[in-house]
C-alpha positions in Angstrom: 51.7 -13.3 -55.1 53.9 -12.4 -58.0 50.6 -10.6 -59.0 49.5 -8.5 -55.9 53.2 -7.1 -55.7 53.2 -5.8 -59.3 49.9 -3.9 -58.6 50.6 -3.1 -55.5 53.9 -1.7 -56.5 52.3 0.3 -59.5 49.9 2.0 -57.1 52.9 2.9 -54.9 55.0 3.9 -57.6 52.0 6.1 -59.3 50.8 7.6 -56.0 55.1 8.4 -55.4 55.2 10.3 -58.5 51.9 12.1 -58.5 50.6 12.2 -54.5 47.5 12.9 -55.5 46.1 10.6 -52.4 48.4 10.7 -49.2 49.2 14.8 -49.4 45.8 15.4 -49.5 44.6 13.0 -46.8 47.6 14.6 -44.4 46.1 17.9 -45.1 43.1 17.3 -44.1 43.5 15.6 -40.7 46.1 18.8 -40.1 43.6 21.3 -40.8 41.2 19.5 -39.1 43.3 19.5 -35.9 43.4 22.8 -36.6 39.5 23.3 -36.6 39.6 21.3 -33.4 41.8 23.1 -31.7 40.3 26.8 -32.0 36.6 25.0 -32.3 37.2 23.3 -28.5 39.2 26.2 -27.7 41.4 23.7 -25.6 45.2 23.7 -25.5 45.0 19.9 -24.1 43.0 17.1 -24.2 43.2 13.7 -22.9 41.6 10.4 -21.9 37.9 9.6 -24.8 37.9 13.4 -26.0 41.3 12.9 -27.1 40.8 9.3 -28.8 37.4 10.8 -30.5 39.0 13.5 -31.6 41.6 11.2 -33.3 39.9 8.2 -34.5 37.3 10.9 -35.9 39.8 12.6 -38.3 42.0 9.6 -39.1 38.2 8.0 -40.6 37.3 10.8 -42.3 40.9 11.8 -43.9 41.2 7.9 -45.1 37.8 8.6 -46.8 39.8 10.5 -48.8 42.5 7.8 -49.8 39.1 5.3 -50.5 38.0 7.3 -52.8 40.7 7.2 -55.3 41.5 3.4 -54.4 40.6 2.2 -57.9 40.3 5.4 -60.3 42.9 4.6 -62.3 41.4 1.3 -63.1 38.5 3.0 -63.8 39.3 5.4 -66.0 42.5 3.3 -68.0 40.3 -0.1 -68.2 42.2 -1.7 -65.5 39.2 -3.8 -64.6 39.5 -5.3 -68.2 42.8 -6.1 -67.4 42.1 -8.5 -64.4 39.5 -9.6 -65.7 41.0 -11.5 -68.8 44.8 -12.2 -67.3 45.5 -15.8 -66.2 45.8 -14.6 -62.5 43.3 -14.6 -59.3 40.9 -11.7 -59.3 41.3 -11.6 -55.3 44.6 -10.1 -56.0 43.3 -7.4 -56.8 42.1 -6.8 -53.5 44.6 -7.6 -51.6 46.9 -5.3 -53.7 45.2 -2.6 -52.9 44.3 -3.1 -49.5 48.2 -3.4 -49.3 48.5 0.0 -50.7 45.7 1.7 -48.5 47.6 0.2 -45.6 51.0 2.1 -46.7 48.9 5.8 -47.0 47.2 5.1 -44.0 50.6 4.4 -42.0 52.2 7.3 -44.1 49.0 9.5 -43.1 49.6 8.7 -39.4 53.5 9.2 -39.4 52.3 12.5 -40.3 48.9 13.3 -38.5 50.1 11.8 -34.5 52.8 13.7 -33.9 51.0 16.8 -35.3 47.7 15.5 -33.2 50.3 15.5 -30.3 51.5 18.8 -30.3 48.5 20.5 -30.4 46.6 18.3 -27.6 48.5 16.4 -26.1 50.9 17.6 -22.8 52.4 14.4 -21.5 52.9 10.7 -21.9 52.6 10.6 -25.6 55.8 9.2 -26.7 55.5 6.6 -23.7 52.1 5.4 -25.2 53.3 5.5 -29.1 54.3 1.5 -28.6 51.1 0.6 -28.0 48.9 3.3 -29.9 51.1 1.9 -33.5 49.7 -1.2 -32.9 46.5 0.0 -32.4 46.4 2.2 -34.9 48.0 -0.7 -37.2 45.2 -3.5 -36.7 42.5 -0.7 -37.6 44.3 0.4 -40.6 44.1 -3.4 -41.9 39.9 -3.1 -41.2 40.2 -0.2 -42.9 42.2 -1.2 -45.6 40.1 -4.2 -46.2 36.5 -2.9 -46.2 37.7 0.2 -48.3 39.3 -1.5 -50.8 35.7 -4.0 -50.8 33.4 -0.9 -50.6 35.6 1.1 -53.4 35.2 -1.8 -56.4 31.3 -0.9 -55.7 31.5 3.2 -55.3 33.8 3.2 -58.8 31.4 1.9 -61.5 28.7 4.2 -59.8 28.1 7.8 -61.3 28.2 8.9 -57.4 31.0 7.2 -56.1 31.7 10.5 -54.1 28.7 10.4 -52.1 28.1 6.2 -52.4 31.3 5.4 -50.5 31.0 7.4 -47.6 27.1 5.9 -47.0 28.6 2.4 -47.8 31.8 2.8 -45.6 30.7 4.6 -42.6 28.2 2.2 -40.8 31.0 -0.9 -41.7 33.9 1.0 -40.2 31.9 1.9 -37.0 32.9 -0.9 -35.0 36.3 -0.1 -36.1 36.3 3.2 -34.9 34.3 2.2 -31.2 37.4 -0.4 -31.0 40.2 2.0 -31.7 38.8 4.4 -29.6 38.0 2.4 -26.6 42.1 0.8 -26.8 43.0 4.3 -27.6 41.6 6.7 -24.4 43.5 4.9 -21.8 46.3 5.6 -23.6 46.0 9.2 -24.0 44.7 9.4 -20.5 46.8 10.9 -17.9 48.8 8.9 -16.1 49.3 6.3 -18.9 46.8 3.9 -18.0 47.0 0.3 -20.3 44.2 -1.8 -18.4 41.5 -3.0 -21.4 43.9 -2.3 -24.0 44.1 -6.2 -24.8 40.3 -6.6 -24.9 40.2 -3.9 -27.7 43.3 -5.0 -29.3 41.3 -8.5 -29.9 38.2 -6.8 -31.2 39.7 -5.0 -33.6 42.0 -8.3 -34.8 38.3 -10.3 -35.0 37.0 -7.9 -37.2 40.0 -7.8 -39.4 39.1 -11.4 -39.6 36.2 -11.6 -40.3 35.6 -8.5 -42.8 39.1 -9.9 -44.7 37.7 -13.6 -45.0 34.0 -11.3 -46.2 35.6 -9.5 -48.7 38.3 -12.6 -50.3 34.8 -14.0 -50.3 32.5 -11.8 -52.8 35.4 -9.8 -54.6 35.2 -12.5 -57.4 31.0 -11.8 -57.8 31.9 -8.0 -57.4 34.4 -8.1 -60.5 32.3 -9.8 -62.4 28.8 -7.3 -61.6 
């Protein structure tokens, strides 16, 4: 543990001082909220067009984060690092899925309440309880497979265009999930019926992908 803290606290601390990953992934779900709003030409939405519209731009702007999950490592010989101290390489992973869980919570903190005043009329704050928690379990998938997907993208000469091809087709069930818990919630009234179902989807595939990835991180290291 002692390990995964002091990486996870020197990816916190580097991404404080330079925010080269979380101002960047904010920007673009606000701009793209933007694009939505003018593109629908729509004042409000509400009930799946609302959740898609969400879940849509929260994967896309996470992308973003992904991508520089293990640059520094990369590019200062980090991997080097792990790979000869006396510690478990898994901690590595969870480190950073750690971190990619902060941006994606700081991400959100910004992107919801922005998501809500362009789209969103009523009932938003009433449904924030359950929509953290939502949004929380499918920030761990996320997190997980990311972090997983990124050791692979960074030693490849097109990690830029590897990831996303990777990420996407993993991270769909994520998005179906959060979507599905998510449009009752944004319907109008507040409607909470199937949010449980959804709620347990998205913790089984936390599961499952975590136990995945603690499972082939050591073979990935090593490749």
């Amino acid at each position: 543990m002692r390990a995964v803290v002091a990486i996870a606290r020197k990816d916190l601390l580097v991404e404080l001082r330079t925010k080269e990953s979380v101002p960047a992934m904010a920007l673009f779900a606000v701009t793209t909220f933007v694009i939505f709003h003018f593109g629908l030409d729509r004042d409000r939405l509400e009930g799946e067009l609302a959740a898609g519209v969400l879940w849509v731009t929260l994967l896309f702007a996470a992308i973003l984060g992904i991508n520089r999950l293990f640059v520094a490592e990369r590019e200062q010989g980090g991997f080097d690092g792990i790979l000869m101290a006396p510690i478990e390489r898994t901690s590595l992973l969870i480190a950073k899925s750690g971190a990619l869980i902060v941006y994606l919570v700081a991400l959100e903190l910004i992107a919801l309440p922005v998501f809500a005043l362009f789209f969103i009329d009523e009932g938003f704050w009433a449904a924030v309880p359950r929509l953290a928690l939502v949004t929380l379990l499918a920030d761990v998938g996320l997190a997980v497979v990311g972090a997983m997907l990124a050791s692979i993208a960074i030693h490849t000469r097109a990690r830029d265009l590897l990831l996303p091809i990777l990420l996407l087709p993993l991270t769909v069930p994520v998005v179906i999930a959060a979507a599905a818990a998510t449009k009752p919630l944004l319907s109008i009234p507040l409607d909470t019926s199937g949010v449980g179902k959804w709620l347990a989807v998205l913790a089984l595939y936390d599961l499952v992908f975590g136990l995945l990835a603690y499972a082939v991180f050591d073979f990935l290291m090593e490749d």
